[in-house]
N, C-alpha and C positions, 0 to 999 in steps of 0.2 A: 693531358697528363698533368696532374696534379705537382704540389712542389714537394721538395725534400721532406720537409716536416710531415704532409699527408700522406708518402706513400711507407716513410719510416711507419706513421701512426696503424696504419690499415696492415703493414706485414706486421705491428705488437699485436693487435688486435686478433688477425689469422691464426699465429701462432699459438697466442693464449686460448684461442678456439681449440684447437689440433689438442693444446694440451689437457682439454677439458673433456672431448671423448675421450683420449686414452685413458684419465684415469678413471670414467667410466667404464669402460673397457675391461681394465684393470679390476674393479669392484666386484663387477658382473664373473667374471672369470673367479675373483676369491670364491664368488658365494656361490656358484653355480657347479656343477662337475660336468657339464659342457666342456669346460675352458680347461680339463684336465685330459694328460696325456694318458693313454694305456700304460705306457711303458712307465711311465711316473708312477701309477696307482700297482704294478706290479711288484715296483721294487721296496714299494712302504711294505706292504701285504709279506713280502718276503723277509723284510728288513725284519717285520715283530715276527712272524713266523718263527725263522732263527733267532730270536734272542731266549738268553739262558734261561729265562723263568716261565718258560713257554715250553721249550723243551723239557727242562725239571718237570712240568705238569704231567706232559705226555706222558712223559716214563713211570711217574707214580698209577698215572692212569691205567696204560697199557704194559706197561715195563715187566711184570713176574709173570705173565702169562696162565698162571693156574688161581688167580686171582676172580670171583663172581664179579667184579663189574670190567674183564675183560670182554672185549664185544664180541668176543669167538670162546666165550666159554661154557656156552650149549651146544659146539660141537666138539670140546675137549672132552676122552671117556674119561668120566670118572675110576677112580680105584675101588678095588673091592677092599670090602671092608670083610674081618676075617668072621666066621660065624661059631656063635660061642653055644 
């Protein structure tokens, strides 16, 4: 067994080891979507989903319903038109 000073030196050493995968770890995780949870990626997805200018779009989109770029409005009947 080593003295005080060697075994202090080898746990800094270990440590700053330990500390150098994790924030590889960490890295790999930012850059990867491995290291991302389902649940995480559902709540972003949800989070813009509902916000207001997401919703505003929809409604201009699909919102009057007798509108031609509604996605159901080849099978809305048209109106007769009156014959002159």
């Amino acid at each position: 067994m080593g003295t005080f000073l060697e075994v202090n030196q080898q746990l800094i050493i270990t440590t700053l080891a330990s500390w150098d995968a994790v924030l590889d770890l960490q890295h790999l995780a930012a850059a990867s979507s491995a290291g991302t949870s389902l649940e995480a990626t559902w709540d972003a997805v949800w989070k813009v989903y509902l916000d207001f200018k997401w919703a505003r779009q929809r409604l201009r989109l699909y919102g009057d319903g007798g509108s031609s770029r509604s996605p159901h409005a080849a099978e809305q009947p048209h109106s007769q038109q009156p014959q002159s």
